[in-house]
N, C-alpha and C positions, 0 to 999 in steps of 0.2 A: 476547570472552573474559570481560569482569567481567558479563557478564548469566550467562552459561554458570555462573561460578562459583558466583553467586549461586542460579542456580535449584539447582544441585547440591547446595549447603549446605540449602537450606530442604529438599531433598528427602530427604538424611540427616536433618534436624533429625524431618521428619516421618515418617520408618521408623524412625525411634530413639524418636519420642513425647517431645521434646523441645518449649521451647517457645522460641523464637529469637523476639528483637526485632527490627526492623528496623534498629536502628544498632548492636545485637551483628554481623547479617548483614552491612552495610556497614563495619564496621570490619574484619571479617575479609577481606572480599574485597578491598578496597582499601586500608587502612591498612597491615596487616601484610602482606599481598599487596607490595606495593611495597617492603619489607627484605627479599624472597627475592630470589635471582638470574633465576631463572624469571621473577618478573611486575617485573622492577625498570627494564624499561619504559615501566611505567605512570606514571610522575612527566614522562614526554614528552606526555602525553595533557592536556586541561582535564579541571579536577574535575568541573564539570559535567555534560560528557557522562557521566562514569561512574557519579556517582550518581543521574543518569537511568537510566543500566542495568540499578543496584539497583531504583529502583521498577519499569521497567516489570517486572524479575523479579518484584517483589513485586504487582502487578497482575495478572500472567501467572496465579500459582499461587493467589492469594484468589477470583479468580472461579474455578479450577478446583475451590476445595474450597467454594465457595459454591455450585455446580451438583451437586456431590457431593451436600453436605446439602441441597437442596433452598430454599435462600436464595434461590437464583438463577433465576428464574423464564426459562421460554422454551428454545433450543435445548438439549442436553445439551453442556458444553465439553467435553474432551479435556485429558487431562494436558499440558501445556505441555513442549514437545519444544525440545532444544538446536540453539542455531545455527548455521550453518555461514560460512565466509567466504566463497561462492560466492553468485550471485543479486547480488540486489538490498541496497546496504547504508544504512544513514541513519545517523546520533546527531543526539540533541536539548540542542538549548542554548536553555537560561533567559538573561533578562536582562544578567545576571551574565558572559555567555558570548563575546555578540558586542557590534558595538558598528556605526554607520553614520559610513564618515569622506570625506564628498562622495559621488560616483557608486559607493563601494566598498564591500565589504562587511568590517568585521574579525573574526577567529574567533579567540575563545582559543587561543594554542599552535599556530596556522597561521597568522596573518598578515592580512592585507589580501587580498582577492579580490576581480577583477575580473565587474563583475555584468552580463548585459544582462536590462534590466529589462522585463517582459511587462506591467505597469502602474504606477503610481502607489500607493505605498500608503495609505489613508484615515484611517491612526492610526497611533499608535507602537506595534509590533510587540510582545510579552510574548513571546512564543519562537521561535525556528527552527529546522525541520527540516533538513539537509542531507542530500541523498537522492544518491546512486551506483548509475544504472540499470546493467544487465549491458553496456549498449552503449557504455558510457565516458564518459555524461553525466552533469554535476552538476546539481540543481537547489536552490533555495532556496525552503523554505515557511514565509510568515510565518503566525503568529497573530496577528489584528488584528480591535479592534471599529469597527462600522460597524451607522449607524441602517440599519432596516429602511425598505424601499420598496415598501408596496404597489403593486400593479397595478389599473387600476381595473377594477371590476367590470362585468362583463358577462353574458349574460342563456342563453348555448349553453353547454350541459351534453355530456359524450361519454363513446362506452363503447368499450372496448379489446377485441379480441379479438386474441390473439396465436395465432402459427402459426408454420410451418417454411417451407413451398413460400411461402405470402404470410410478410411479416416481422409486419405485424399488419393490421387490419378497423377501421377506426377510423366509428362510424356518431354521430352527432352528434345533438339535440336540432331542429334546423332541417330534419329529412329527409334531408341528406346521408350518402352511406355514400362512404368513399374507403380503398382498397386497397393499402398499400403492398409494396413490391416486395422481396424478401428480398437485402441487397447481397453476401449469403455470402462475406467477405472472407478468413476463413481457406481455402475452397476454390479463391478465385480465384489466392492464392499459395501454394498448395500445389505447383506446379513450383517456382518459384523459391525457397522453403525444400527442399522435396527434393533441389535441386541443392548448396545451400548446405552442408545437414546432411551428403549423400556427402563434399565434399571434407572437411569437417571430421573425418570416420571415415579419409581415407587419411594424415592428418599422423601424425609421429609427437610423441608423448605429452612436453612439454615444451618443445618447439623454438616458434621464432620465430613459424615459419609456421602451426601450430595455433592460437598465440596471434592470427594474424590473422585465420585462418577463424572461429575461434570468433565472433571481433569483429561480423565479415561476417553471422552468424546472429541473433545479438541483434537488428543492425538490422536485418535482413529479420522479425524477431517483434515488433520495438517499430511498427515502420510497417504492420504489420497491425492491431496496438493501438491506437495511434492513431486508423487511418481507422473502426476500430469505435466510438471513441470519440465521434469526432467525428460521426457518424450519431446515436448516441442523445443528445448533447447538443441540437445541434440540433433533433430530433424535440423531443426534451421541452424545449424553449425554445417552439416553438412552439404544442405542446399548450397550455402554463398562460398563455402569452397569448391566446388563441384561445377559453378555455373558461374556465365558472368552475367547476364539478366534472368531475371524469374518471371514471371509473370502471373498473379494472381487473379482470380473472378471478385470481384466486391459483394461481399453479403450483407443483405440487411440483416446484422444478427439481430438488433432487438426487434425487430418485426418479428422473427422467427423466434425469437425468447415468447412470444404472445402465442404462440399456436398450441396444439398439442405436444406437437416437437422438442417443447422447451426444453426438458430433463434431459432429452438427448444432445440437446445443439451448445447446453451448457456444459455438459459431461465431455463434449469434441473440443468443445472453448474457441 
């Protein structure tokens, strides 16, 4: 809601030819926002997150008018579009935000949460993400510094040839040419989403049971996500230990997201 407001003030500001500050923009959105009945919600909320919502508005719309004039070097951005409560949600907390009290996690204005933790972290953390996949999981992402670890150098260079029917041609500096095999994971559960997405077309609009089909789809889309994931992690873990240059061809993926191809060249990613 206070990102939404925000882009929409800068947006009048800028079809008006006005010249808005950024703590004119965050006080309107949230100071006085918060004495209307409408947003007087927002005093339930941490400050934090919300004036993270302001910058990233203000982030959103300076690179869009930075790619306008020509500042902004590289793709053309897009006017920055409002958000919806559906999908995928996050806010960001600075410092200021959360806090670590034993195995737990505390978050301004939520409380203590229960963590389980995926590793150790190497430093004390400068911000976190809290992320709300469609599938009803939470995760936590720290910012944290950590020295660099090179790999040591080795002397096999390789060149990438990407494909559809093969996944990629990987031919190496030492002679070897090796062929990998395309794992087309959106194809192989394309029954069991098609099964998923019918039942979720015969619920009716509100009720219990949609809210569970729905559930049901997410994670039938996050566990195709996933094992795609974890195919190219691994690939490319072992490419940069293995080699000391790579070398890949440059695709135009979104040209080829336009053809008939698309379903395929997104399913390779």
């Amino acid at each position: 809601m206070v990102y939404n407001d925000a882009l929409g003030e800068r947006r009048r500001a800028y079809q008006a030819g006005e010249r808005s500050s950024d703590t004119e923009v965050q006080r309107r959105v949230i100071t006085q926002a918060k004495r209307t009945p409408e947003r007087a919600w927002l005093t339930e909320v941490a400050s934090v997150a919300l004036v993270q919502a302001c910058q990233d508005a203000r982030r959103a719309h300076r690179n869009w008018l930075d790619s306008v004039t020509g500042k902004r070097s590289g793709r053309r951005v897009g006017r920055p579009r409002f958000r919806t409560k559906h999908g995928r949600q996050s806010i960001r907390l600075t410092r200021n935000g959360f806090a670590f009290r034993g195995a737990t996690l505390y978050v301004a204005k939520v409380g203590q949460v229960r963590v389980r933790w995926s590793r150790e972290l190497p430093s004390a953390p400068s911000s976190v993400t809290v992320i709300r996949e469609p599938d009803g999981r939470y995760y936590a992402s720290f910012v944290v510094e950590r020295d660099p670890t090179p790999l040591p150098p080795v002397s096999r260079t390789a060149g990438i040839d990407l494909g559809l029917v093969w996944f990629a041609t990987i031919a190496a500096s030492d002679g070897t040419i090796e062929t990998l095999a395309n794992p087309r994971h959106l194809r192989a559960a394309a029954r069991r989403l098609g099964i998923a997405q019918r039942r979720l077309s015969r619920k009716r609009k509100g009720s219990k049971n949609r809210a569970k089909a729905r559930l049901r789809v997410a994670v039938a889309h996050r566990k195709v996500r996933d094992q795609r994931a974890d195919h190219h992690h691994q690939l490319a873990l072992r490419l940069i230990r293995e080699n000391q240059t790579i070398a890949v061809e440059d695709l135009a993926v979104a040209g080829l997201a336009r053809t008939r191809l698309a379903k395929s060249v997104h399913d390779a990613a």
